[in-house]
C-alpha positions in Angstrom: -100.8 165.0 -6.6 -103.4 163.8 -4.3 -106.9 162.9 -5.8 -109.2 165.9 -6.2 -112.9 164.3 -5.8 -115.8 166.0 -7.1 -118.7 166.6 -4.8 -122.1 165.1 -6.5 -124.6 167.4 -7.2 -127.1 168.2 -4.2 -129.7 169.9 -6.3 -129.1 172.6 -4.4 -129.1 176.2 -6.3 -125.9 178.4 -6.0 -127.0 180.5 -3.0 -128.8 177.5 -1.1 -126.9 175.4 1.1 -128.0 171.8 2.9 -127.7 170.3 6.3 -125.0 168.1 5.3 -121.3 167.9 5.8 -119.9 169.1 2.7 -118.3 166.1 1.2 -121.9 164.9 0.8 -123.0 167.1 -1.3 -122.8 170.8 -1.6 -123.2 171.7 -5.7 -120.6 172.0 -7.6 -117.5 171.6 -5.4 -114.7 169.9 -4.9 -112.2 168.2 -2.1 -108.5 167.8 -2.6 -107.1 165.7 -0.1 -103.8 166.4 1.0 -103.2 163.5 2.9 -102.5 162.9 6.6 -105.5 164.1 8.0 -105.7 167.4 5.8 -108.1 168.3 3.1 -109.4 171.3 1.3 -113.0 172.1 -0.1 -113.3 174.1 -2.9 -117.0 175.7 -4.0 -117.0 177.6 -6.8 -120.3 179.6 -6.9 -121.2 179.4 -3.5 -122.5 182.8 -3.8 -124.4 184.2 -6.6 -122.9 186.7 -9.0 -126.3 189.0 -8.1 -124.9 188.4 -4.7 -121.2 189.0 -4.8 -120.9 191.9 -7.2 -123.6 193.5 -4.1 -121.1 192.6 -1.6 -118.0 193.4 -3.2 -119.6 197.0 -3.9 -120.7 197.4 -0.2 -117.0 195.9 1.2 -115.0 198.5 -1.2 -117.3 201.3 0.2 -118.1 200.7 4.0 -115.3 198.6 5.4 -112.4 201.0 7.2 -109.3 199.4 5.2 -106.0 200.2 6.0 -102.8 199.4 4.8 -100.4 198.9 8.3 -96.7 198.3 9.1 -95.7 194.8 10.0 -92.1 193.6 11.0 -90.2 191.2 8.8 -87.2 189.8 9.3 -87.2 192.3 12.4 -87.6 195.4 10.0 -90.6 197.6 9.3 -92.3 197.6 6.0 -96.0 198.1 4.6 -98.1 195.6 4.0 -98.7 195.0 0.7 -102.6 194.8 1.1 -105.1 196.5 2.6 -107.2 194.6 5.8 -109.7 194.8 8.4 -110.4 192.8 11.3 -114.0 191.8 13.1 -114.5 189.7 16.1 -116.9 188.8 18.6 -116.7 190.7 22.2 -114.0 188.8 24.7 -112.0 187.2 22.5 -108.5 187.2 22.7 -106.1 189.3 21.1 -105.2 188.6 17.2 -101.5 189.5 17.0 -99.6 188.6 13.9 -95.7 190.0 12.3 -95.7 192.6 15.3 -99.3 193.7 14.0 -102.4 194.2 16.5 -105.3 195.2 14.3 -108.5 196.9 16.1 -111.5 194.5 16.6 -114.6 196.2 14.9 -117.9 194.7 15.8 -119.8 192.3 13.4 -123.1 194.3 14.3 -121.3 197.6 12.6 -121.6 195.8 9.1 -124.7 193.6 8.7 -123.7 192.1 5.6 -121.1 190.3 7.0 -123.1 188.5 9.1 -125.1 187.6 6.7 -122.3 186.1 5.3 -121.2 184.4 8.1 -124.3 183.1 8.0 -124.9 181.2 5.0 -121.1 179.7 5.7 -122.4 178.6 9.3 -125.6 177.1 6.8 -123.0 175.2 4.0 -120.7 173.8 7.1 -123.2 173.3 10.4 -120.1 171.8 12.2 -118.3 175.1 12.4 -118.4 177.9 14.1 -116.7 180.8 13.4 -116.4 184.0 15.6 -114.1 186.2 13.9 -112.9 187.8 10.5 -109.8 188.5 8.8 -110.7 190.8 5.6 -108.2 191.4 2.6 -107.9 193.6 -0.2 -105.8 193.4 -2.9 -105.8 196.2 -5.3 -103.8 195.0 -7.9 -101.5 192.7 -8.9 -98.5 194.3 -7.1 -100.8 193.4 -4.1 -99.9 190.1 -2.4 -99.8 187.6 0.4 -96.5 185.6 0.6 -96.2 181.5 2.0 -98.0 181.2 5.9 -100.2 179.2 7.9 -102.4 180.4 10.0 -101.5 178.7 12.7 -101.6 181.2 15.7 -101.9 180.1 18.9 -105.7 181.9 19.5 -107.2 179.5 17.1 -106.2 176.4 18.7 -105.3 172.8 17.4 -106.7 172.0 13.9 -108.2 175.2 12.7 -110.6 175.6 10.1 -110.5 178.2 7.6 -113.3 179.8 5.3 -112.1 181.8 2.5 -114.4 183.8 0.6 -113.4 186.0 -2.6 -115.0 188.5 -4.2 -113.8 190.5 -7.3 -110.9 189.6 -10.0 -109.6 186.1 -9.8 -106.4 185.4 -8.3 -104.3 182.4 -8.2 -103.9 181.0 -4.3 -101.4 178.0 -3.8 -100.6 175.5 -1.6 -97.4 173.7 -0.5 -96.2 170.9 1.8 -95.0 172.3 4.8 -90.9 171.6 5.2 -90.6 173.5 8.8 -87.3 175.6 7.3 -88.0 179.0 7.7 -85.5 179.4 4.7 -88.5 178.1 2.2 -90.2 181.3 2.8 -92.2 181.1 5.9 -92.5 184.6 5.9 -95.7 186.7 5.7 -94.0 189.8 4.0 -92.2 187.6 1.1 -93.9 187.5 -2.3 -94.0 183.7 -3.3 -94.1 184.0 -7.0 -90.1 183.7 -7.8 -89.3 181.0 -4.9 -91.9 178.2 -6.5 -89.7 177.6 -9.4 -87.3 176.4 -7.0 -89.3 173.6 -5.3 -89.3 171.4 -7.8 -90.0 168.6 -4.9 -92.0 170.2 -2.9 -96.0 169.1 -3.5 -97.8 171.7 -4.3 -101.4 172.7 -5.1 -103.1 175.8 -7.1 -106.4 176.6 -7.1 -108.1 180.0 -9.4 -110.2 181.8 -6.7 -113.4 182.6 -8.9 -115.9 185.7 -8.0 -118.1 184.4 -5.0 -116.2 181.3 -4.1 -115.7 179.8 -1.3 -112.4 177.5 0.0 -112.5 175.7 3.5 -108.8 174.8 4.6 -109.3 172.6 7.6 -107.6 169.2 9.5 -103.7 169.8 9.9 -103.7 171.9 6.8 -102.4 175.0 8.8 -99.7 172.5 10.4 -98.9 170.5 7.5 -98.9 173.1 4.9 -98.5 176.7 3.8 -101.0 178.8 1.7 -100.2 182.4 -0.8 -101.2 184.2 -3.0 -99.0 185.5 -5.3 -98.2 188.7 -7.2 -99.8 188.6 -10.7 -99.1 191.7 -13.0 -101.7 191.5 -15.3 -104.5 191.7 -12.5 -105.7 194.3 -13.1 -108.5 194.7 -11.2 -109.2 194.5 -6.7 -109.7 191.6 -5.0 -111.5 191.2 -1.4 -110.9 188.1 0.8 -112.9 187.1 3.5 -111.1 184.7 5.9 -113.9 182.7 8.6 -111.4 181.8 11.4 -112.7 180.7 15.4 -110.9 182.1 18.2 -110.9 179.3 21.0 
């Protein structure tokens, strides 16, 4: 396991963020690096809980979820989440498992921008242009081992992942470039990690109102789930920061 260094406190309050990169000090949080250029930042209460219990109310209410058909393995089948997907005017074309969702427009839902917002505040070097939004409404609900390593968003992408609602395990492991190990967006992860007993892997508890930045060759050195847990019982809503180049 690679070190996991804890970020010194800023003496900023949860919902504050400095003009700093983040290793230097953003309250509370933590880097794992994953070696070879690669590193994850982990905030837990970058939101309040005032905060994200009002946002997770106003995302379950107002965002137009839906549940579409991807292709796996060249066959049809649901996927098993609900998702939405906002970007900035002239961007190119998000296309992913045979799936072409609808660009809304951030200016149809405030809050998110606002959102965007305070991550463009806690990481000034970014600069994100579009959203990918998940729900998960259970535990049956899931995301299986990918990278998010489309074309669109260029060399070295940085991804910010905010969650909202009940906690869900999201895990990490090395990249082995087989599509046997389960490179596949529509297959559940949770039965194939007993099987990698030598494949380095990571797991992080994504906590109400956190934030996680994947960035460096992360999406080209490694692949991310989140798996099916039964006794979650409750929905989960994702907020994935990605910028279309």
């Amino acid at each position: 396991m690679k070190q996991q260094t804890l970020i010194p406190d800023s003496g900023f309050t949860d919902h504050q963020s400095p003009n700093s990169n983040p290793k230097d000090g953003l309250n509370g949080g933590k880097v794992t690096d994953l070696g070879n250029g690669s590193d994850v930042v982990y905030l837990p209460r970058f939101l309040t809980p005032e905060k994200s219990w009002e946002y997770l109310h106003y995302l379950n209410k107002h965002i137009p979820w839906t549940r579409p058909t991807i292709r796996v393995f060249g066959k049809p089948c649901v996927q098993p989440r609900d998702v939405c997907y906002i970007a900035s005017e002239g961007l190119k074309e998000l296309s992913y498992s045979g799936y072409k969702p609808d660009a809304h427009s951030w200016d149809d839902f405030p809050p998110l921008k606002e959102i965007l917002d305070e991550v463009h505040k806690a990481f000034p070097g970014s600069h994100f242009n579009s959203l990918l939004l998940n729900r998960y409404n259970s535990g049956n609900d899931y995301v299986g081992w990918h990278a998010d390593d489309e074309k669109l968003y260029g060399d070295n992408p940085e991804i910010a992942s905010i969650s909202f609602g009940c906690e869900r395990d999201f895990l990490l492991k090395k990249r082995s470039y087989k599509k046997s190990q389960g490179e596949v967006e529509g297959e559940p992860p949770s039965k194939r990690l007993k099987k990698n007993n030598g494949v380095e892997q990571y797991s992080f508890n994504l906590k109400h109102g956190s934030l996680l930045l994947m960035r460096g060759n992360t999406q080209r050195d490694w692949l991310h789930s989140v798996p099916k847990r039964l006794k979650a019982g409750s929905t989960r809503v994702n907020l994935t920061f990605r910028r279309v180049v």
